[in-house]
N, C-alpha and C positions, 0 to 999 in steps of 0.2 A: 563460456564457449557454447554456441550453439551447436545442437547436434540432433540429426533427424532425417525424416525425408520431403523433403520439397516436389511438389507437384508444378515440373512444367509444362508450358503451352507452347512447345517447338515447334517455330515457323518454318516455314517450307523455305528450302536452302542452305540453309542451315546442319549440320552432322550432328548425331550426339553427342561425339566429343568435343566438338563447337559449343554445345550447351555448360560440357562440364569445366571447361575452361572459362565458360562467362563465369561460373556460380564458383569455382573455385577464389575468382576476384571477388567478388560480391561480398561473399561470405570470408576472405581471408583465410584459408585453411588449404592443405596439400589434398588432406583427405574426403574424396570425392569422387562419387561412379554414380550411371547408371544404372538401372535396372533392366534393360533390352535395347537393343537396339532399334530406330524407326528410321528408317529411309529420307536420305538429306532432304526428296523432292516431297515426302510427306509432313504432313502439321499432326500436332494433337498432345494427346498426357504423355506427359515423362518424365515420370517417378526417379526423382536425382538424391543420393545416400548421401548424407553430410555426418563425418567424423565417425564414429564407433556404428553408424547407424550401416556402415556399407557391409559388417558383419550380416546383415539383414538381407543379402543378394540371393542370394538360394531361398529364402523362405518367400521373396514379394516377387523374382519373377516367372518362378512358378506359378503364375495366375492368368486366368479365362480372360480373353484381352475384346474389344468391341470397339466396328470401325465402322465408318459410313464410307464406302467408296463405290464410284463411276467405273463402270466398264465401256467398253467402247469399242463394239465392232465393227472390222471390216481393213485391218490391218495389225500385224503382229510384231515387236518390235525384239532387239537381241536382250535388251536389261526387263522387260515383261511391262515396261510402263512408257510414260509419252517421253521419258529421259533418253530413250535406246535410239539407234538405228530401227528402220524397217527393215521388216527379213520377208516378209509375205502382204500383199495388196490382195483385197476379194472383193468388188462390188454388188455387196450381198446384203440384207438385213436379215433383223432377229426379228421378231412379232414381240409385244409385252407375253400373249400367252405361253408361245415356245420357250422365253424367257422363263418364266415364274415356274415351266415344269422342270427346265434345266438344275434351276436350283434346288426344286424339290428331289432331284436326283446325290445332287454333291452334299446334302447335309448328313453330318454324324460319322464316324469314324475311318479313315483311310489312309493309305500311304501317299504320301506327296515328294513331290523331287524340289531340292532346294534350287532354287536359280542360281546360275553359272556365277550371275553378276548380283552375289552377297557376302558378307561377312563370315558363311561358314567355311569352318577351316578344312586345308587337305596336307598333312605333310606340316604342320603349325605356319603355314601361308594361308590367306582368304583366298577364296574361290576366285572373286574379282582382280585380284591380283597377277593370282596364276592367267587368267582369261586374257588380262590386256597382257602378258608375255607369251601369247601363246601355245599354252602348257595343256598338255592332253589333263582332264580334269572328271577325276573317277566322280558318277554320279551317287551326292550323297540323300539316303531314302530316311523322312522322316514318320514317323507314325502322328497324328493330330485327329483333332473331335472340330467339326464344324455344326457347335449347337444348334445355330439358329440363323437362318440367310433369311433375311424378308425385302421384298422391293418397298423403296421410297415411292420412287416415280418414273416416268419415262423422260427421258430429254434429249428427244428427238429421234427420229428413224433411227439411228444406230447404237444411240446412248442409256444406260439403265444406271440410275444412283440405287445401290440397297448398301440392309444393314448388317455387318456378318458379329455374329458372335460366337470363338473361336480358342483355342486353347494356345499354353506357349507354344512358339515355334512353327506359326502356320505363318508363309505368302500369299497377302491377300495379292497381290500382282502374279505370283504361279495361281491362282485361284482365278482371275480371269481367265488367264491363258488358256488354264484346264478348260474352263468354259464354253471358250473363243470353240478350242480342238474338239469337244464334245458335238456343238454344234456345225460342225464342220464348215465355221466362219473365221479366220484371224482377229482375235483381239487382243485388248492392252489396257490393263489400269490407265485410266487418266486423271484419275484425283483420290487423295485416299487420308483421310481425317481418322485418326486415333480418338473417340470420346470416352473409353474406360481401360484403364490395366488396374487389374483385380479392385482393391475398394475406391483408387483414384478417378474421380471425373473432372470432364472437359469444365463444365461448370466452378469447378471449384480451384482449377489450375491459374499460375501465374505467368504472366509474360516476360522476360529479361528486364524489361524496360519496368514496368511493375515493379520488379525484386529490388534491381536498383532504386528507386524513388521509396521506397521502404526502407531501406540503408541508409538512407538519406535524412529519410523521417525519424530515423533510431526505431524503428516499429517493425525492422524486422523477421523478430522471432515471430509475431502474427501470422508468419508465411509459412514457419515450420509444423509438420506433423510430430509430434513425440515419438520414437519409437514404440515406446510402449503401447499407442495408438494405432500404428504403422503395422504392427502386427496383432490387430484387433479378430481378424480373422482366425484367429488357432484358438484351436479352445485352450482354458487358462487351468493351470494346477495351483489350488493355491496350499501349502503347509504350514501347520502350526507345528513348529521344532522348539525343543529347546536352547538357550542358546550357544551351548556347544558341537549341536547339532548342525545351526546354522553356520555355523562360520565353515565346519568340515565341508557342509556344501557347496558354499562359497570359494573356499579352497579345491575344488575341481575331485571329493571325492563322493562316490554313489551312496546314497540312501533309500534303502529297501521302501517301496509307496506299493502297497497291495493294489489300489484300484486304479492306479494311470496304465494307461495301455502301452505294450512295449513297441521302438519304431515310429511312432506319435509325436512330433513336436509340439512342445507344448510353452502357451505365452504363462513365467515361473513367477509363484509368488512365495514368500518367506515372511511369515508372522505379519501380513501385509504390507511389507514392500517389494516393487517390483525389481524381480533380478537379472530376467532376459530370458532365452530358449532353451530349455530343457528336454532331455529327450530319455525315454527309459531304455536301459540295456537291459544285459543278462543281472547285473549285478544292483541295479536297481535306480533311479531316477540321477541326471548330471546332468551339470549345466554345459552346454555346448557354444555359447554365447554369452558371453558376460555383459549386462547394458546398465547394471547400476552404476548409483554415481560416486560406489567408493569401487570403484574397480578401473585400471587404466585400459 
């Protein structure tokens, strides 16, 4: 049974949960998630959890995500991209200069408001939901880190392609808007490419049509990342136990580790084999995530 996470290349139109019902077929198995959500009208990585690997949803989408996307002044739309209605017309441009300061403005930590027309929930309904029933819709405030904006290029009087690099849970579409309203011009995502959530890139992602033609070929597991991989990014504890020691670990209880730091997820090793996510309490290191392969 394959098991792990797959790096897709979601085409615009597409839903994520569009993706996870292809790769559910593909792969034969029930168990199957993303790791964030990305807007049907956008493309790019998404990081898709195959079998025990979905245990892995808190640890991979917590990560620093990088987009290439178009802003486009001089009208503002109700969903923040070229998918909405118009709500505001300005016959106005931007300069590249006033541009590149604006952004120099918006990098690094603030509060951002979620768009009406997303996935975040009010009352366990999404926003979008409530919006198209027209439902008064308490505004939800996120905190986010905007590392790094840099312009690509200009494309044309009103148009700016840059590159945001951005923590979970940032709207790069509220991130124009903000923009747009900064510079006291309407604007609106027009295009918005995903090339990194945490160590996955654009480069190394597969296409549906790709995954299929691999299943085809019996080739593939080629496609899959290991978990153990997948979570390459946490630093690693590894223990030499004995082997009564090990199995009580195994069995879910704590063993005192003087130098792991407590609160710390850590990717767990045991006499060199890998076990999965460990985390130390008060009582001392347990596994919070079981990913070896004698455990169901």
């Amino acid at each position: 049974m394959l098991e792990g996470v797959v790096n897709v290349l979601k085409p615009p139109g597409l839903t994520s949960s569009d993706v996870v019902t292809d790769l559910r077929h593909i792969f034969s198995m029930k168990r199957v998630g993303h790791t964030g959500t990305l807007d049907p009208g956008a493309a790019g990585v998404l990081p898709v959890c195959i079998g025990r690997a979905t245990r892995l949803f808190d640890y991979l989408v917590d990560k620093d995500k990088e987009y290439l996307a178009e802003i486009h002044f001089g009208a503002a739309t109700d969903t923040q991209d070229s998918y909405g209605q118009i709500t505001q017309r300005l016959e106005k441009t931007v300069t590249e200069k006033q541009f590149l300061e604006l952004l120099c403005t918006f990098q690094g930590e603030q509060d951002q408001e979620a768009p009406v027309y997303s996935a975040v929930k009010q009352d366990g309904k999404k926003l979008y939901q409530l919006a198209r029933e027209g439902k008064e819709i308490i505004p939800k405030i996120r905190r986010i880190n905007l590392h790094s904006l840099e312009l690509v290029k200009g494309e044309g009087e009103r148009s700016f392609l840059f590159r945001v690099c951005c923590s979970r849970g940032t709207y790069v579409r509220t991130l124009c808007h903000d923009i747009g309203r900064a510079a006291g011009v309407p604007a609106h995502l027009s295009f918005l490419l995903r090339t990194r959530s945490g160590n996955f890139r654009i480069q190394d992602a597969y296409t549906i049509g790709e995954l299929q033609k691999l299943k085809e070929a019996g080739t593939l597991a080629s496609a899959v990342t290991s978990m153990e991989q997948a979570l390459s990014g946490l630093d690693e504890l590894r223990l030499a136990l004995p082997e009564r020691e090990g199995t009580l670990l195994k069995n879910g209880v704590s063993l005192a580790v003087p130098e792991a730091k407590a609160g710390i997820p850590y990717r767990l090793y045991c006499n060199g084999s890998f076990l999965g996510i460990g985390k130390v309490g008060v009582e001392g290191v347990h596994i919070c995530a079981y990913l070896c392969d004698d455990q169901g």
